[in-house]
C-alpha positions in Angstrom: 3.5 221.9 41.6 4.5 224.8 43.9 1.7 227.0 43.0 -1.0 224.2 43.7 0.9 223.8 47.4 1.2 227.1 48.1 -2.7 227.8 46.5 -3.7 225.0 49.4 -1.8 226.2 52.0 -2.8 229.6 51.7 -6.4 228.4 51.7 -5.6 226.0 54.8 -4.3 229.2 56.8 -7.1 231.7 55.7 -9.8 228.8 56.7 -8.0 228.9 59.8 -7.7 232.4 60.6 -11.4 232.4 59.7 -12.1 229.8 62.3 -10.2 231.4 65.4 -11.7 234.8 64.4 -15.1 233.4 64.7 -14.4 231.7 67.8 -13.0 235.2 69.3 -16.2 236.4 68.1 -18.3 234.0 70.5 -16.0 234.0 73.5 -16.5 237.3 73.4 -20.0 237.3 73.1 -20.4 234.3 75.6 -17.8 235.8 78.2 -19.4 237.6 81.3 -18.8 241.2 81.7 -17.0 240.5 84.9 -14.1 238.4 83.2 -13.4 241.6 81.0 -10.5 242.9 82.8 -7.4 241.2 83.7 -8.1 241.4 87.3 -11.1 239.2 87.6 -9.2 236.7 85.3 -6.2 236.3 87.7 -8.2 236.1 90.7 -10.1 233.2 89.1 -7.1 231.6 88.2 -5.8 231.5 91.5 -8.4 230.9 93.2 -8.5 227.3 90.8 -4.5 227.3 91.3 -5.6 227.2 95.5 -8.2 224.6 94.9 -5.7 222.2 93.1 -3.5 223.0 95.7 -5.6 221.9 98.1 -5.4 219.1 96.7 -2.1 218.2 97.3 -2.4 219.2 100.9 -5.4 217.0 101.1 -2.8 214.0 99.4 0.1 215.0 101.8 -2.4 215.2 105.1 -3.5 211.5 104.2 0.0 210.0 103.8 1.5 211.2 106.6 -1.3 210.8 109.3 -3.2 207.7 107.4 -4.7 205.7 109.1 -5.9 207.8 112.1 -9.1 209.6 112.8 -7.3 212.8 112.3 -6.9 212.1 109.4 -10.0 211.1 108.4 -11.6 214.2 109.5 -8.9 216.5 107.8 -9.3 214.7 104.9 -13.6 215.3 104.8 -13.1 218.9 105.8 -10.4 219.8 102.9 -12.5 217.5 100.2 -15.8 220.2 101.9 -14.1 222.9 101.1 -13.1 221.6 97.4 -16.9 221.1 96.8 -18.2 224.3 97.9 -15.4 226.6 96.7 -14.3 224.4 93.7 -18.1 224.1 92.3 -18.1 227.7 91.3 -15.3 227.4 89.7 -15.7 224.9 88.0 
């Protein structure tokens, strides 16, 4: 019984070694040059860790000066700058 459990798992965790090895495979492959390095990576991720940020600014600005025109306009100008920085990110 043990050697028919341990025959499946063994298969189970080759199958799966397989699978994240070919996946490697095509994130490399797929993966601009650019994002390479760790650099790139971590100024990517922060620029998405700002964007989310913003956010919360964006949530904050409305509950404390809701309703005004202020901010209204705060509010359009933050949720501008998430589409045209955040798009690219995305």
């Amino acid at each position: 019984m043990t050697n028919r459990t341990d025959g499946w798992l063994e298969r189970s965790r080759r199958k799966r070694a397989d699978r994240f090895a070919r996946l490697d495979e095509e994130l490399e492959r797929r993966m601009p040059a650019r994002y390479a390095r760790r650099r790139p990576r971590r100024v990517l991720a922060g620029a998405g860790a700002a964007m989310l940020g913003l956010f919360w600014v964006d949530a904050a600005v409305s509950w404390a000066l809701a309703p005004s025109d202020t901010a209204m306009i705060v509010n359009f100008v933050i949720l501008g700058v998430l589409v045209v920085a955040g798009m690219p990110l995305a």
